[in-house]
C-alpha positions as CSV (number, residue, x, y, z in Angstrom):
1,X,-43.4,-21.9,-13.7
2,X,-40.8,-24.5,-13.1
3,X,-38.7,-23.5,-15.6
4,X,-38.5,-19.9,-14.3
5,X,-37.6,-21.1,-11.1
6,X,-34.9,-22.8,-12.5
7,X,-33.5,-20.7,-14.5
8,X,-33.4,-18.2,-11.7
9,X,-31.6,-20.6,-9.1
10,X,-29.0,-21.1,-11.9
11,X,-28.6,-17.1,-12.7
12,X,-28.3,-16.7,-8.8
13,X,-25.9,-19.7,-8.5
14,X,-23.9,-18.7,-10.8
15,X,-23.8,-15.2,-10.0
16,X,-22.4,-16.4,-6.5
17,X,-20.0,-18.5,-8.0
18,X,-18.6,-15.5,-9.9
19,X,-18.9,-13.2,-6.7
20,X,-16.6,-15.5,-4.9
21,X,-14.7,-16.5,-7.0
22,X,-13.7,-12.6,-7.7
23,X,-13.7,-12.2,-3.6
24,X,-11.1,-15.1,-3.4
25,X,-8.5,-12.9,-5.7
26,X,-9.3,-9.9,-3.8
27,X,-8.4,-11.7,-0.5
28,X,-5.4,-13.0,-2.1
29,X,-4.1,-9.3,-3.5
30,X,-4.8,-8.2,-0.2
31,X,-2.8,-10.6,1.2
32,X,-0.2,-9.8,-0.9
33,X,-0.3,-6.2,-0.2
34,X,-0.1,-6.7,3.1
35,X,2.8,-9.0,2.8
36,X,4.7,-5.8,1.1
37,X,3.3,-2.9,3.6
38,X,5.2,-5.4,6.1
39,X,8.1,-5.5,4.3
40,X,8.0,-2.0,3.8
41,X,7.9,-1.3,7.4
42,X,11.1,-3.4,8.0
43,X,13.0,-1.3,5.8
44,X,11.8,1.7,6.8
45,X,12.8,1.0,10.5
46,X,16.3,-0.4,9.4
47,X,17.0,3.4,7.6
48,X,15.6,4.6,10.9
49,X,18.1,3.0,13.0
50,X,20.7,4.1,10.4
51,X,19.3,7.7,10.4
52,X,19.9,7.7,14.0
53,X,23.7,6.8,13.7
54,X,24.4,9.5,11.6
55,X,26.6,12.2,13.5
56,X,24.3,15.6,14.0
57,X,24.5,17.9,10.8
58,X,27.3,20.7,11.5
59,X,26.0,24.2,10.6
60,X,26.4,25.9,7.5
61,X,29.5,28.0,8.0
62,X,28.6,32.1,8.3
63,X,29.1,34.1,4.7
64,X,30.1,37.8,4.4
65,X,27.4,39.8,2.8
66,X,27.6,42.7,1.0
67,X,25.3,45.6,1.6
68,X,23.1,45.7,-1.7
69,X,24.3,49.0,-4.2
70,X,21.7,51.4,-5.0
């Protein structure tokens, strides 16, 4: 009965170790991935303010058209 017990505990434990140890590299990506969605943001808002420097667009100029022949 003992040695069931045992043998359990250690399955378990070392299913937890495994678990975190997997969680720990998860955090970490996330970490990083939140690290580039920030950077991202910066850029995003520096091409914004550029954006908004730009002169307004000037309209396209007015073409002559032909009536279609039948």
């Amino acid at each position: 009965m003992l040695g069931w017990v045992l043998l359990w505990t250690g399955l378990v434990l070392g299913a937890v170790a495994v678990l975190g140890a997997l969680a720990v590299g998860v955090v970490r990506r996330g970490i990083a991935v939140a690290r580039e969605l920030a950077r991202a943001g910066e850029r995003v808002g520096e091409v914004a303010a550029r954006v908004e420097q730009l002169p307004p667009p000037t309209p396209p100029t007015p073409t002559v058209l032909r009536p279609a022949r039948r």
